[in-house]
VOBA-1610 file (N, C-alpha, C; in pm, whole numbers, padded with zeros to 5 digits, always signed):
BEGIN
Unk+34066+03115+09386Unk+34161+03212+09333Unk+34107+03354+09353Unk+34180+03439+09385Unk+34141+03577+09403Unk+34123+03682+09296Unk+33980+03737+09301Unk+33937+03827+09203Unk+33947+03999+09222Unk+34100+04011+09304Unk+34063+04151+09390Unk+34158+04204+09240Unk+34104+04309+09243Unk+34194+04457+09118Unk+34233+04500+09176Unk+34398+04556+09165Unk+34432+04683+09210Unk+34460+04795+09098Unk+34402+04886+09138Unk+34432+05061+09098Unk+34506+05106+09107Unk+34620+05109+09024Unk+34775+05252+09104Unk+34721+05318+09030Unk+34731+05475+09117Unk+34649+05615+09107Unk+34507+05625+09100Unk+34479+05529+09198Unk+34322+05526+09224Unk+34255+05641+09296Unk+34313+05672+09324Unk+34280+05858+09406Unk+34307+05935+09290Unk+34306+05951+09184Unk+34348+06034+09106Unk+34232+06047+09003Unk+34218+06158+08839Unk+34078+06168+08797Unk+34013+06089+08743Unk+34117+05989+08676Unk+34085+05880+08648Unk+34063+05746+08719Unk+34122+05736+08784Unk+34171+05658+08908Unk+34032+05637+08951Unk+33981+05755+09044Unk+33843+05762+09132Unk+33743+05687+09044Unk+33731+05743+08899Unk+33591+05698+08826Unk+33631+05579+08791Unk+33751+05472+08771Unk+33767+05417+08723Unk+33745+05273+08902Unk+33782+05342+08990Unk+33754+05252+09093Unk+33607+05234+09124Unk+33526+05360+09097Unk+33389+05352+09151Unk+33315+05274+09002Unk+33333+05255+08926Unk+33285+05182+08773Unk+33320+05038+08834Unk+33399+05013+08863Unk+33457+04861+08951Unk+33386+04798+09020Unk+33392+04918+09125Unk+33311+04879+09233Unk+33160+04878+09220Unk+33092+04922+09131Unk+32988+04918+09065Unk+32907+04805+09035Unk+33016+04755+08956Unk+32998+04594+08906Unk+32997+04505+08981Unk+33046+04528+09122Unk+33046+04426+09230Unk+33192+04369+09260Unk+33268+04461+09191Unk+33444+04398+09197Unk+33492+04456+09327Unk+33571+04375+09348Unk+33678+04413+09461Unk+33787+04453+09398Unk+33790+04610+09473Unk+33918+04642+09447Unk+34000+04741+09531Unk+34127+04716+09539Unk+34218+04792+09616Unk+34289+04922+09529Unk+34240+05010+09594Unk+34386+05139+09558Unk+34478+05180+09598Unk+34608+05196+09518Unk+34692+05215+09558Unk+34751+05414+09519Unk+34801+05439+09641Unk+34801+05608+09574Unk+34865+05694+09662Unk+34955+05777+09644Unk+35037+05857+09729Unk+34954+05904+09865Unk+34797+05972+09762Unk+34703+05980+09866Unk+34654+05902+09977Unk+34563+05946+10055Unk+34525+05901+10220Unk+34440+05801+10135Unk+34468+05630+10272Unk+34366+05560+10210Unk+34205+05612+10179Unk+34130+05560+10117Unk+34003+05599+10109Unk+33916+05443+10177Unk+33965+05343+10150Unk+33864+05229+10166Unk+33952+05163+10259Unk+33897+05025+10309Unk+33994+04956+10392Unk+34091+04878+10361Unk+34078+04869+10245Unk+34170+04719+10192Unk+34253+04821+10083Unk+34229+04998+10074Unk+34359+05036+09966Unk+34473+05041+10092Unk+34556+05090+10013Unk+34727+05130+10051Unk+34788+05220+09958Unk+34904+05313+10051Unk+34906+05434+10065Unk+35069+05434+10022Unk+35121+05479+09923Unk+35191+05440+09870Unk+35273+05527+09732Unk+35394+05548+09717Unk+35416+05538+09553Unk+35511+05441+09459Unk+35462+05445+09344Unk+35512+05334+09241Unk+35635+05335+09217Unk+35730+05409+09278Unk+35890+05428+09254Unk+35903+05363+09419Unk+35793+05313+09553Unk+35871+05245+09639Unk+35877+05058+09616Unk+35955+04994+09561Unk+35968+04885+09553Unk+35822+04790+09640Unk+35940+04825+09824Unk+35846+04757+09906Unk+35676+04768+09923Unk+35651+04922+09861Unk+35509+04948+09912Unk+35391+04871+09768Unk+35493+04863+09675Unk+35391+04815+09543Unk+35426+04695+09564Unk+35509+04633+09650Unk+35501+04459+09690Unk+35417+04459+09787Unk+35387+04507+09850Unk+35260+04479+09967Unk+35135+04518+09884Unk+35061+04608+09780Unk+34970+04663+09710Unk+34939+04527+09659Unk+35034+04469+09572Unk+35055+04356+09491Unk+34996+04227+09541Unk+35020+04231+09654Unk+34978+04065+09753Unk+34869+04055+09729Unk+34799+03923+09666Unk+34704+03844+09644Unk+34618+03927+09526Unk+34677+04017+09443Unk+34620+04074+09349Unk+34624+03937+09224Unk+34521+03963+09175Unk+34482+03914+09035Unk+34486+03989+08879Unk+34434+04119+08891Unk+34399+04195+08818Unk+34454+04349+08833Unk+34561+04406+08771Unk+34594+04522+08757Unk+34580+04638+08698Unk+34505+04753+08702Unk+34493+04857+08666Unk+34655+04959+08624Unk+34746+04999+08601Unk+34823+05097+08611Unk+34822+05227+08538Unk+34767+05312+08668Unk+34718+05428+08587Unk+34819+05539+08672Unk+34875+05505+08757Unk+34927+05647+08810Unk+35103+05680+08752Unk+35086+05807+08763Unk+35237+05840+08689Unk+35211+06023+08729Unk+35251+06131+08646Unk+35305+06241+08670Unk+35197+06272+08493Unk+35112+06380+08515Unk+35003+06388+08388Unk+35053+06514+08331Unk+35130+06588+08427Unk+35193+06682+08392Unk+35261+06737+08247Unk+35275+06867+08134Unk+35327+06847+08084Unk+35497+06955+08089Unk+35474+06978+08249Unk+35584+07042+08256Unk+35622+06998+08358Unk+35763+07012+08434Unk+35813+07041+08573Unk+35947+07120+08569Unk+35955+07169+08686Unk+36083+07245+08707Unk+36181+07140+08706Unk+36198+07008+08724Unk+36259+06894+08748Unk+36239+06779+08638Unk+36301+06822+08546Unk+36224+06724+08398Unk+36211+06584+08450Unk+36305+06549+08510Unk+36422+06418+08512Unk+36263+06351+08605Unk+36149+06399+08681Unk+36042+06350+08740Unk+35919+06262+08652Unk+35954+06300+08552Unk+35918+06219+08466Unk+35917+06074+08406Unk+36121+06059+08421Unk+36119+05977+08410Unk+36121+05853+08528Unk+36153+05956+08601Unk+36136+05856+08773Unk+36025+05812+08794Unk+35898+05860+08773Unk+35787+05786+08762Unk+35687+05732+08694Unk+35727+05808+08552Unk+35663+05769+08445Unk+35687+05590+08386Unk+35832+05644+08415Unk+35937+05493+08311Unk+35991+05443+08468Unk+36025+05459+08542Unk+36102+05386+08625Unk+35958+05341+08711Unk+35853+05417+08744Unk+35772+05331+08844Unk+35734+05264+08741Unk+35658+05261+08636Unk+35588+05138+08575Unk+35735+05020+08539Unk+35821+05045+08548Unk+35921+04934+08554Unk+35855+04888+08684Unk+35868+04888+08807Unk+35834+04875+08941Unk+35725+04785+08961Unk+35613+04842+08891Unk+35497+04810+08864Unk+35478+04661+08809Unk+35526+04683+08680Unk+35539+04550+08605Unk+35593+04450+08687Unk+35724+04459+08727Unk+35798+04401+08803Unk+35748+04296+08920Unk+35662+04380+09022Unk+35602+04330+09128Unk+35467+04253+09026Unk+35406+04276+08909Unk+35301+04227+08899Unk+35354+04061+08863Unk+35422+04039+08796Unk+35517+03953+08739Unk+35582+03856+08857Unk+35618+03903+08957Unk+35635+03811+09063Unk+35529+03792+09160Unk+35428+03896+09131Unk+35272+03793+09210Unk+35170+03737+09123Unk+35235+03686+08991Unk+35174+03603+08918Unk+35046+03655+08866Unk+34994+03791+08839Unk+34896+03868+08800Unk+34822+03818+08630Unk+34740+03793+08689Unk+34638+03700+08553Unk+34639+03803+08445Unk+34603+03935+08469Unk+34648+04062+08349Unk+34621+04219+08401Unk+34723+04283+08302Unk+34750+04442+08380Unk+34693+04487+08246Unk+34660+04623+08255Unk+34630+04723+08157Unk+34686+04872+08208Unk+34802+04866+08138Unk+34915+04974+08135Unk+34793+05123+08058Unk+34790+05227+08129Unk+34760+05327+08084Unk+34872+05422+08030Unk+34862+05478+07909Unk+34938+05491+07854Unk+34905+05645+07831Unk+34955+05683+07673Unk+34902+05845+07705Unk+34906+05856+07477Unk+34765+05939+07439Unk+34811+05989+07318Unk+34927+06035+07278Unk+35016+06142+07347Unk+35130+06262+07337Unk+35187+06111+07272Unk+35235+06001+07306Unk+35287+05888+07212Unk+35289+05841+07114Unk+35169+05904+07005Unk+35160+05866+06870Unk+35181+06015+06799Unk+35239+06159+06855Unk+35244+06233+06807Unk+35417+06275+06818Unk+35462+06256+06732Unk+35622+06314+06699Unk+35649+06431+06607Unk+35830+06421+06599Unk+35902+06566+06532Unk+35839+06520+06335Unk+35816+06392+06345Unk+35811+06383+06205Unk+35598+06377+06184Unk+35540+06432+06294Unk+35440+06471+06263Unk+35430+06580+06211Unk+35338+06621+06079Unk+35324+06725+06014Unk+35269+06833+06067Unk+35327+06945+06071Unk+35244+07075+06127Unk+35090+07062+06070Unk+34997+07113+06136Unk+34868+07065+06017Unk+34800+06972+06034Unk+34711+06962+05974Unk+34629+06820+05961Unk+34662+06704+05937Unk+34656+06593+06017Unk+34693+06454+06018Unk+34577+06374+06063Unk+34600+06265+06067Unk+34550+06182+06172Unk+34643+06025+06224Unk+34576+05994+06310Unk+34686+05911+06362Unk+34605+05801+06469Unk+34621+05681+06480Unk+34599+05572+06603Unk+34648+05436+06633Unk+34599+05399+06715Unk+34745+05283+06801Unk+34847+05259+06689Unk+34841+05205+06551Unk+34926+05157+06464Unk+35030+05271+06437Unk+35031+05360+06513Unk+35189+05443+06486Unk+35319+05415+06583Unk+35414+05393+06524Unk+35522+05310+06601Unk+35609+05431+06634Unk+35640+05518+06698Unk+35747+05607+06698Unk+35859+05585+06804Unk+35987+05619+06785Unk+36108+05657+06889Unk+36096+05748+06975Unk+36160+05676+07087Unk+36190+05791+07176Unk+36239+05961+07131Unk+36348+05911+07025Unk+36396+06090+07028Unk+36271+06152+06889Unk+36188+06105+06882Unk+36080+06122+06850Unk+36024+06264+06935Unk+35983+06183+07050Unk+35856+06240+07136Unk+35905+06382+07154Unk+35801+06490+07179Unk+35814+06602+07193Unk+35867+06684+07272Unk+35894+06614+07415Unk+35890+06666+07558Unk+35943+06570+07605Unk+35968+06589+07757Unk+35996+06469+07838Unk+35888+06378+07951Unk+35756+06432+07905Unk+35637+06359+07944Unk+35628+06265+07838Unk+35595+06270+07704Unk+35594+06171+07632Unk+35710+06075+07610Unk+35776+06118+07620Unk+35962+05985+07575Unk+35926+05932+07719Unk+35918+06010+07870Unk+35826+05918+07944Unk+35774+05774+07982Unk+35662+05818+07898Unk+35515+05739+07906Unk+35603+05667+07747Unk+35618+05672+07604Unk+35667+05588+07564Unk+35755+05485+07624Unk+35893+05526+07663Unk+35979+05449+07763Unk+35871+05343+07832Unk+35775+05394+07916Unk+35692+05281+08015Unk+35619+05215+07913Unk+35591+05245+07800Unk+35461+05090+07704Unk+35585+05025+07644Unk+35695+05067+07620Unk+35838+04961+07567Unk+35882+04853+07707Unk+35849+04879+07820Unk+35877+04821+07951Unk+35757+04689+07941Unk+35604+04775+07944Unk+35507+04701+07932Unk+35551+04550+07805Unk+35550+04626+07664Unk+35606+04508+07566Unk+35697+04392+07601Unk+35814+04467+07669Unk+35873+04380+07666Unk+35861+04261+07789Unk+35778+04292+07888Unk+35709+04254+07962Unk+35595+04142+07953Unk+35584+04181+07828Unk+35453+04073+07721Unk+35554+03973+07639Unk+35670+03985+07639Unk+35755+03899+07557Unk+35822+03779+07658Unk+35836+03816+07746Unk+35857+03749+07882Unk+35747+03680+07949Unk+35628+03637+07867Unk+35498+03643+07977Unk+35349+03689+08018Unk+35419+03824+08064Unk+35331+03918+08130Unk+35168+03931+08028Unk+35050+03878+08071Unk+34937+03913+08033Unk+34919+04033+08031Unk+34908+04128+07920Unk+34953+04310+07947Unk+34858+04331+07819Unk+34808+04412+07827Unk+34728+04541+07745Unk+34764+04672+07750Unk+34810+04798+07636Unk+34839+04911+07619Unk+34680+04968+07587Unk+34640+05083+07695Unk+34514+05180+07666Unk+34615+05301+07631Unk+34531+05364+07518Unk+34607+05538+07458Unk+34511+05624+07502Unk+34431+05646+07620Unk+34332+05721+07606Unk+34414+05899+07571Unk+34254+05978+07492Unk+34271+06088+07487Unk+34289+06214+07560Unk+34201+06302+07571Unk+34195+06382+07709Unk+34087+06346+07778Unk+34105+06318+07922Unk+33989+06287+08017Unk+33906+06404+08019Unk+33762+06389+08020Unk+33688+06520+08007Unk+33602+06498+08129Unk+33582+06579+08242Unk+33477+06550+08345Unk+33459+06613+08475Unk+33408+06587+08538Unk+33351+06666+08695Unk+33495+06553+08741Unk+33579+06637+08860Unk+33672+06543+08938Unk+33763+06564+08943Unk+33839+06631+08806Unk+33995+06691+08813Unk+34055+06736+08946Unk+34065+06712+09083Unk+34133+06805+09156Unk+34307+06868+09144Unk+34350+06769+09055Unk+34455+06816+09036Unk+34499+06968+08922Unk+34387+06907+08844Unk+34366+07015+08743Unk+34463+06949+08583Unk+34458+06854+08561Unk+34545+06855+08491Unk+34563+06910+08362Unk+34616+06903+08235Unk+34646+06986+08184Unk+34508+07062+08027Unk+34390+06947+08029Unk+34322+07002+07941Unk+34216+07026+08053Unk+34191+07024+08139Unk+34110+07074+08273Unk+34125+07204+08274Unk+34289+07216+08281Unk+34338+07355+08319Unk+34321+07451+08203Unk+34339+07403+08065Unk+34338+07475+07933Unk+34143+07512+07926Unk+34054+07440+07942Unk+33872+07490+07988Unk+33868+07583+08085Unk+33915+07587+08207Unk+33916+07660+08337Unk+33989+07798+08296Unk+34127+07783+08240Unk+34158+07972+08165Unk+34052+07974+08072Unk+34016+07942+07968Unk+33937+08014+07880Unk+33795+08031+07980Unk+33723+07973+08042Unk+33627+07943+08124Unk+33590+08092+08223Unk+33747+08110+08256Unk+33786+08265+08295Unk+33849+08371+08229Unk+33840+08372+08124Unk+33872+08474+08040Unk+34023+08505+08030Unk+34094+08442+08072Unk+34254+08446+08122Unk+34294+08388+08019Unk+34252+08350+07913Unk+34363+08318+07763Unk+34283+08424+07664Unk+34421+08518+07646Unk+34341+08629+07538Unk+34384+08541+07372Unk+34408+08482+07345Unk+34447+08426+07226Unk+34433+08267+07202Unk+34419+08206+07068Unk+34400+08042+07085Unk+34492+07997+06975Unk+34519+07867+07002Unk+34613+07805+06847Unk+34523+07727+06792Unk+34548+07715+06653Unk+34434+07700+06549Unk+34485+07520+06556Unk+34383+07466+06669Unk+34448+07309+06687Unk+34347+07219+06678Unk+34338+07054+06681Unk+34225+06997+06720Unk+34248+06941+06884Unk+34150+06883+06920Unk+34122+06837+07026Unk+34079+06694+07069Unk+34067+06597+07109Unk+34012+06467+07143Unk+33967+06435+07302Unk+33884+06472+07313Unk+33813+06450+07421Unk+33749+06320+07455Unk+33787+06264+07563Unk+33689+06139+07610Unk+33570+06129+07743Unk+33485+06161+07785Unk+33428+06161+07923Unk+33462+06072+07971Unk+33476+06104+08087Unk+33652+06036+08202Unk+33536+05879+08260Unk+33400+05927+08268Unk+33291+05797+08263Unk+33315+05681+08142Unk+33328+05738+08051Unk+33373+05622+07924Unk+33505+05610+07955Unk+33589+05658+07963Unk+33755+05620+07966Unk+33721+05513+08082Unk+33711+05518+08187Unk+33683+05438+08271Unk+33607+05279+08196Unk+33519+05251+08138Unk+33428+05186+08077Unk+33512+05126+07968Unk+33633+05199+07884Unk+33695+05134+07824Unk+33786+05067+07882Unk+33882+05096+07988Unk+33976+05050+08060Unk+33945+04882+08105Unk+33807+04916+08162Unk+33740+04807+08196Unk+33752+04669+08060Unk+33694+04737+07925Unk+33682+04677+07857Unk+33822+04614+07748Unk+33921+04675+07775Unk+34049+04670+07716Unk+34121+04541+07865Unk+34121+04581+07958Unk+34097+04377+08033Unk+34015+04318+07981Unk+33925+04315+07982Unk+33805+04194+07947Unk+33793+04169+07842Unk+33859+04222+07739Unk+33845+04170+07604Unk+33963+04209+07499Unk+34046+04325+07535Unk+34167+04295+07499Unk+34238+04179+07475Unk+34301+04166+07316Unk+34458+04078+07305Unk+34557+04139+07372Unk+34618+04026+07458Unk+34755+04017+07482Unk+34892+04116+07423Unk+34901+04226+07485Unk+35024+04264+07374Unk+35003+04383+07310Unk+34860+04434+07237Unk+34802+04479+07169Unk+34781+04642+07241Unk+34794+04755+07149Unk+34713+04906+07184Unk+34567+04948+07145Unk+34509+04989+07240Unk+34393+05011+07189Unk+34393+05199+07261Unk+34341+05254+07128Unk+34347+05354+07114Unk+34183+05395+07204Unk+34173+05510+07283Unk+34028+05539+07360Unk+34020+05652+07358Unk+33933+05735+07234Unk+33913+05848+07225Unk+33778+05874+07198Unk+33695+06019+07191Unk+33611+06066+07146Unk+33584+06137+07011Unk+33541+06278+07038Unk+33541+06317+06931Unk+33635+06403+06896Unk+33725+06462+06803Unk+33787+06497+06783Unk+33664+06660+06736Unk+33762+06736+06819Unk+33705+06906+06814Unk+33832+06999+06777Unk+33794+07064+06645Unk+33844+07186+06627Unk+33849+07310+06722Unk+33986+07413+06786Unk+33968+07446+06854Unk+33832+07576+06860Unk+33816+07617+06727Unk+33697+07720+06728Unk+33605+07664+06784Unk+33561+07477+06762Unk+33432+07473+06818Unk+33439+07436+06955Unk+33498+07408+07001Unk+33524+07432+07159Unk+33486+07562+07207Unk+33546+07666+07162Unk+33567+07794+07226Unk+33398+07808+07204Unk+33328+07780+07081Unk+33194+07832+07088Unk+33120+07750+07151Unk+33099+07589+07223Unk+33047+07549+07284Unk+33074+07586+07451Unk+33198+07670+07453Unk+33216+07734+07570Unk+33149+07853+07600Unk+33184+07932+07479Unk+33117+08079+07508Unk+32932+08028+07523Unk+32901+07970+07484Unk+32725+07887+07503Unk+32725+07872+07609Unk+32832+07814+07659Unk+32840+07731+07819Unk+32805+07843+07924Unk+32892+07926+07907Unk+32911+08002+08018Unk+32886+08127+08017Unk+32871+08191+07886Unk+32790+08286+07893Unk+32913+08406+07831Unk+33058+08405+07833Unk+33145+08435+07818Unk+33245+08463+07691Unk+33227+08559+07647Unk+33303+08562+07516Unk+33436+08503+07520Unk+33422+08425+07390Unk+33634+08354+07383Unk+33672+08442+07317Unk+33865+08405+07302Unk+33929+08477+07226Unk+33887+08449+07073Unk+33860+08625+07023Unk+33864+08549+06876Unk+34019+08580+06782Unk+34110+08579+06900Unk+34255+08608+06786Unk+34299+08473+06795Unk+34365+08429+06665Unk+34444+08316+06680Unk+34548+08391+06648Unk+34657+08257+06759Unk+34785+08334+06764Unk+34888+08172+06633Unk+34952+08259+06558Unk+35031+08153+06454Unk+35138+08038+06524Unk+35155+07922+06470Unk+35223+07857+06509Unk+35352+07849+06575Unk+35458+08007+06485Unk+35521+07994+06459Unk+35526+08113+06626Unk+35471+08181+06629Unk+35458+08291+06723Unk+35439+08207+06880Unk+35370+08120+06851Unk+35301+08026+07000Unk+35446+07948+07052Unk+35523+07884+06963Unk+35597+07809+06970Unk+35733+07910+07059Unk+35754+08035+07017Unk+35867+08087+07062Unk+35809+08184+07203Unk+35675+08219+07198Unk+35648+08242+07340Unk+35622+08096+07411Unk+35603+07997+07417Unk+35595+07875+07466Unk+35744+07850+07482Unk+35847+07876+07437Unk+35995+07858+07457Unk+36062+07944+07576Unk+35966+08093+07529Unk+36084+08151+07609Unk+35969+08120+07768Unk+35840+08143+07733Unk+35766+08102+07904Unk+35822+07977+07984Unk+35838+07860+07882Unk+35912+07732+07980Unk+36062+07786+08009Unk+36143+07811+07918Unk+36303+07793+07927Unk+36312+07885+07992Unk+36249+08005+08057Unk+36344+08141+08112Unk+36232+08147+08225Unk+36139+08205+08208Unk+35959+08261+08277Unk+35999+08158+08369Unk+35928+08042+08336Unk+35907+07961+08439Unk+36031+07862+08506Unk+36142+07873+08424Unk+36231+07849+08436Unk+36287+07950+08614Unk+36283+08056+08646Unk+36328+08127+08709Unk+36229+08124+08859Unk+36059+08159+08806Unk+36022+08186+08878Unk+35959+08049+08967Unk+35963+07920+08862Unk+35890+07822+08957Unk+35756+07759+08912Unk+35721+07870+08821Unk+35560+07872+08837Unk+35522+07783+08697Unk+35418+07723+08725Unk+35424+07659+08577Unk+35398+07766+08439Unk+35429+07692+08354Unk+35407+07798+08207Unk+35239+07768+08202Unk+35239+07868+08124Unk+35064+07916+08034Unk+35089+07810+07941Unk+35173+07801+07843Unk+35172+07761+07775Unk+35310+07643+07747Unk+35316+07555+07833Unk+35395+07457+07845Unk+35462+07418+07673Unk+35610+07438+07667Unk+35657+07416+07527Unk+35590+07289+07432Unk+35620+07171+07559Unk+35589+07026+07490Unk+35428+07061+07463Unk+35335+07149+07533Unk+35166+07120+07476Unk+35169+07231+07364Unk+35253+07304+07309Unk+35269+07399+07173Unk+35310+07306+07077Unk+35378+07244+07085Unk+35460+07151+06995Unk+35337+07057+06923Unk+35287+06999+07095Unk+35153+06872+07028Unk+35035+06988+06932Unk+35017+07098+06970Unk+34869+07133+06947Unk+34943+07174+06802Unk+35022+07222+06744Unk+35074+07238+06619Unk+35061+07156+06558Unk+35061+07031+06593Unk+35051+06897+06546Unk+34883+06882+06514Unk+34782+06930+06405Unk+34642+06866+06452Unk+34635+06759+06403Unk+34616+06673+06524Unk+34598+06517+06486Unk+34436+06493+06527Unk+34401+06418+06428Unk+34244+06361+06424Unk+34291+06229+06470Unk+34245+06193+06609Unk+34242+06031+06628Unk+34156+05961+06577Unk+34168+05840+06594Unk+34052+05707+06585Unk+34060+05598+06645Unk+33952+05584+06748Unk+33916+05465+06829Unk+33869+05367+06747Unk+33878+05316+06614Unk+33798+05220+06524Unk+33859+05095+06590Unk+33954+05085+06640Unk+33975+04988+06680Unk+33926+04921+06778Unk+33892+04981+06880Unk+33853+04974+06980Unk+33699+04970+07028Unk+33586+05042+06930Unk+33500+05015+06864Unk+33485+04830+06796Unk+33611+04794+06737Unk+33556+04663+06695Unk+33634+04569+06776Unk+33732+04581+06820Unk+33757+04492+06920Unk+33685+04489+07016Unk+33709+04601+07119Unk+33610+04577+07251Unk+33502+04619+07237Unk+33399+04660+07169Unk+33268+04664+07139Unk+33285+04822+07261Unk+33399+04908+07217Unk+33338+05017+07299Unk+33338+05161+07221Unk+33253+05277+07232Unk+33234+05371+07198Unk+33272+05491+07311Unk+33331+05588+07313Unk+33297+05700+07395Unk+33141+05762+07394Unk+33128+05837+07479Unk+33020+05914+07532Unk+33015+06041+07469Unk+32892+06129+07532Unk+32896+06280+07426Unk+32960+06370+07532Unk+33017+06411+07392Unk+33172+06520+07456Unk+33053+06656+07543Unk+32938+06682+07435Unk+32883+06840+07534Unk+32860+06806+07633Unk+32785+06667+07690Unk+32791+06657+07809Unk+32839+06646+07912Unk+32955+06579+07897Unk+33093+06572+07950Unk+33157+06758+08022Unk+33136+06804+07883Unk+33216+06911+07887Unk+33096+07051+08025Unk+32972+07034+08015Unk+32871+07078+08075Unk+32881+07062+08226Unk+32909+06912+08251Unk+32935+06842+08408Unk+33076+06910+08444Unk+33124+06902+08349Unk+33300+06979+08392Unk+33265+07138+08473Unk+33209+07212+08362Unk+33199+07288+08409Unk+33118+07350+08510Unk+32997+07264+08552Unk+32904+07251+08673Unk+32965+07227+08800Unk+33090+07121+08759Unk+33198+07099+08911Unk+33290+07240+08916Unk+33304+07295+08803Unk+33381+07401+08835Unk+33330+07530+08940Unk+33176+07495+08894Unk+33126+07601+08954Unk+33098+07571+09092Unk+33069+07450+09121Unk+33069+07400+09241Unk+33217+07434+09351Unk+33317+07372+09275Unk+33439+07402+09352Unk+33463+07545+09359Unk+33387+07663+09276Unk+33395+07786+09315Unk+33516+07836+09194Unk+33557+07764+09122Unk+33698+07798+09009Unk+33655+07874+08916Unk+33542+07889+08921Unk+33510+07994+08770Unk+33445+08151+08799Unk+33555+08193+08793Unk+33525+08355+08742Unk+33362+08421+08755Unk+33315+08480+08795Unk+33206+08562+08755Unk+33184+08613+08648Unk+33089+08574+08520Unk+33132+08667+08413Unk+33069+08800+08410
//
């Protein structure tokens, strides 16, 4: 019987560390990814083409599904759901007719945070059940939509596991995605102001390590929440200004103020010109929200812990400097 994994969005930040942790162990595995193959046995591909995730699929055993749109904006909302919710339909689909021993649906936090989350301090993990007209944005209703696909997918069958990881923290981002991009402005002095939020960071080396471990020891059916430590945004900004040598902002800007420049930058600003927002509405909405996660679960189920966030956050910014992205201070 065949022990090959496949990766959708194995070229991607997670994707890469999560194929080379694989391949580590001595696994075979194929990626699948819009991107140019990298190895001989990936394929080149996306999860909204039927035929190309039926050829990815052939003689797979073991499924990764990590690729989708990480984005929390587009000029084209509706891209969201085309690949967020309609490729992991796709996904599932083909895994299900090549008889796949078990998948682990990557999923996203923005899913346990809704309209009936409290401005303020909370906390929150896998055991929060929320609705679609819940979610904040149209990245999260999304990625919810795709773990209701996954479920029901597990009711039918399907050997399936839900991962919630937090924010990936690490050397590799090329895309930049969106808490990459939120280190890299402050990193360059290009955010004169901060919202008084928390943070959950995971090193994208442990996210990887849990993924692993949410197959291999995951229940059937089940979310397992994969986070680190949860950081207040002041202490970020001061393990940054340490970092780099660089004074942060010390104004915080109010909730109420962030929220309506975050409205008018998505709905009009970027609305017109194309360009993404500074301050994407749906990531004002979440950071208003401070939610304290908890991996306890995941800790006693899969016997896994995250890694240390300064270090994480140190290598980040060592690749930054490498790729040349950071400012002179």
């Amino acid at each position: 019987m065949s022990d090959l994994t496949l990766v959708t969005g194995g070229a991607g930040f997670v994707g890469k560390q999560l194929v080379e942790s694989l391949r580590a162990r001595g696994e075979t595995v194929r990626s699948f990814d819009i991107a140019a193959e990298m190895h001989q046995d990936d394929v080149q591909g996306s999860i909204t083409d039927r035929d190309a995730m039926r050829r990815a699929m052939a003689g797979v055993a073991k499924v990764f599904h990590l690729a989708g749109n990480a984005q929390l904006w587009s000029r084209d909302a509706s891209i969201f759901d085309q690949v967020n919710r309609l490729g992991t339909e796709i996904v599932v689909d083909a895994a299900m007719k090549a008889g796949v021993r078990r998948l682990v649906h990557c999923s996203s936090l923005t899913t346990l945070v809704g309209r009936a989350t409290p401005i303020g301090p909370s906390s929150a993990d896998e055991a929060v059940r929320l609705e679609p007209g819940d979610m904040l944005g149209p990245y999260p209703r999304s990625k919810l939509a795709a773990e209701r696909i996954v479920e029901a997918a597990v009711r039918e069958g399907l050997d399936a596991v839900i991962a919630l990881p937090t924010e990936p923290l690490g050397p590799g981002d090329d895309s930049l995605t969106p808490p990459t991009q939120m280190i890299l402005d402050f990193a360059n002095g290009a955010t004169p102001a901060y919202i008084d939020c928390i943070l959950n960071f995971v090193p994208v080396e442990s996210l990887a390590e849990g993924l692993i471990a949410a197959r291999d020891k995951g229940k059937a059916g089940e979310r397992y929440l994969l986070g680190g430590e949860n950081i207040p945004m002041k202490k970020l900004l001061a393990m940054l200004e340490k970092l780099t040598g660089r004074a942060m902002p010390k104004a915080r800007m109010p909730y109420g103020v962030a929220l309506a420049a975050g409205a008018i930058d998505t709905g009009i600003i970027a609305a017109i010109t194309g360009k993404p927002p500074k301050a994407p509405l749906t990531g004002v909405r979440l950071a208003g929200r401070q939610v304290s996660f908890s991996s306890e679960k995941a800790r006693r189920e899969l016997g896994w812990a995250a890694g240390d966030v300064d270090a994480a956050l140190a290598r980040t910014l060592e690749w930054m400097r490498q790729k040349q992205l950071l400012k002179q201070v």
